[in-house]
C-alpha positions as CSV (number, residue, x, y, z in Angstrom):
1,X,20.2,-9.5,-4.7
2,X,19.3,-6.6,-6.9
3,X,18.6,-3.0,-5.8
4,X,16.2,-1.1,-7.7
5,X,15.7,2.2,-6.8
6,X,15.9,5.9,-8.4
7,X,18.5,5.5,-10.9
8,X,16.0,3.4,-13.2
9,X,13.5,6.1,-13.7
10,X,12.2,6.2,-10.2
11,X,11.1,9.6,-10.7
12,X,7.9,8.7,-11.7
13,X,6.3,7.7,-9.0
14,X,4.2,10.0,-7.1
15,X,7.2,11.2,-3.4
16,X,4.9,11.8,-0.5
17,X,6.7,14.2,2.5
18,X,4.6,12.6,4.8
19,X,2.4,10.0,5.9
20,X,-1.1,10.0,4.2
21,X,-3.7,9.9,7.2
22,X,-7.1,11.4,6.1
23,X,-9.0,8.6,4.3
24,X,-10.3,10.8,1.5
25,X,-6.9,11.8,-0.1
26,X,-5.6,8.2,0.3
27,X,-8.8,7.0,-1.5
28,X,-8.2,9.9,-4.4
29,X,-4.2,9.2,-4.4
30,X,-5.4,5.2,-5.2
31,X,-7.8,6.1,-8.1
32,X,-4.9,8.6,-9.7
33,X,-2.4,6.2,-8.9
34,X,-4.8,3.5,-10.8
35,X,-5.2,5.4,-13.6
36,X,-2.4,6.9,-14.5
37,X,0.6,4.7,-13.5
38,X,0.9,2.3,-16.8
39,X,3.4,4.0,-18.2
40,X,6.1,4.4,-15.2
41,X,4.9,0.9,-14.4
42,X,6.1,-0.5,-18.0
43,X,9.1,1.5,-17.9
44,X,10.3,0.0,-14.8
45,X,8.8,-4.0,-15.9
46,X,11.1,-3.4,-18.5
47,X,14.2,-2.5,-16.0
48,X,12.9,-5.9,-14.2
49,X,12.5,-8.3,-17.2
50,X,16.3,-6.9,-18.2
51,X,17.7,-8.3,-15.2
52,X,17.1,-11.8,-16.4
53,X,15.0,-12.4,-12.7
54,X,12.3,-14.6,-13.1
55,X,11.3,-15.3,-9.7
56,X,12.4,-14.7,-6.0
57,X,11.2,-12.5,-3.7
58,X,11.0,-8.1,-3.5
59,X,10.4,-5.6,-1.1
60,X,8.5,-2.3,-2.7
61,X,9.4,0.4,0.4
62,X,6.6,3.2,0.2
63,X,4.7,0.8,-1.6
64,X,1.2,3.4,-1.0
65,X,-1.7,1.4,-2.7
66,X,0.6,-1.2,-4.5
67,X,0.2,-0.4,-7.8
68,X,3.9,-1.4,-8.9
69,X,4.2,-4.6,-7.3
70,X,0.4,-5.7,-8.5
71,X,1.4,-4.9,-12.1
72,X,5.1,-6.3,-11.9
73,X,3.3,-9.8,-10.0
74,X,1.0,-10.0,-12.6
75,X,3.9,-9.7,-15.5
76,X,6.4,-11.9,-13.7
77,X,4.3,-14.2,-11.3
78,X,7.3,-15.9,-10.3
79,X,8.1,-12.6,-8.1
80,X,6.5,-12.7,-4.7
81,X,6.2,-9.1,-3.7
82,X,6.1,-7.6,-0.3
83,X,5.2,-3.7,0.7
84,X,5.1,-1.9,3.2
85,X,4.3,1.7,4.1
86,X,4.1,4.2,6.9
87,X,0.1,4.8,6.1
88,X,-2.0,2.5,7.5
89,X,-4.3,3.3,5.2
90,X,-2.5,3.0,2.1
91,X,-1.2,-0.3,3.4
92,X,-5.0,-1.2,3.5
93,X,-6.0,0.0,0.1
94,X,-3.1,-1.9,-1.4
95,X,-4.2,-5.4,0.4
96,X,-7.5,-4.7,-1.4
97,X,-6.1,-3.7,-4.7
């Protein structure tokens, strides 16, 4: 098993206190997250391809609308991601992303 987390440049992704609830913001917080998470997104595919994994499975905790594990899938399509998330709604905008 390998542990990814906030020592390989975690930082970049967006820390929510709470759990998103009004539809709106989680809607806005998906088009941002779209739009501007390439670059934290190749940083940490590069993290992944260094390990060596090729497939297997991954957990992304507070995955919000699943940007990372759509764009580490699509790289490495021998990875079968699962995320989960506290918000409902995010966990719905990232089964349609």
């Amino acid at each position: 098993m390998v542990i990814l987390g906030r020592d390989i440049e975690m930082g970049d992704r967006i820390s929510e206190s709470g759990i998103i609830e009004d539809r709106e913001l989680a809607q806005y917080y998906n088009l941002m997250a779209k739009r501007y998470m390439g670059f934290p997104c190749q940083r940490v595919l590069k993290r992944v391809l260094a390990t060596g994994i090729e497939k297997g499975s991954a957990l992304d905790i507070g995955t919000g609308p699943g940007i990372f594990p759509i764009f580490i899938s699509k790289a490495i399509p021998g990875i079968q991601f699962k995320g989960i998330d506290l918000s409902p709604i995010m966990v719905e905008l990232a089964m349609r992303n």
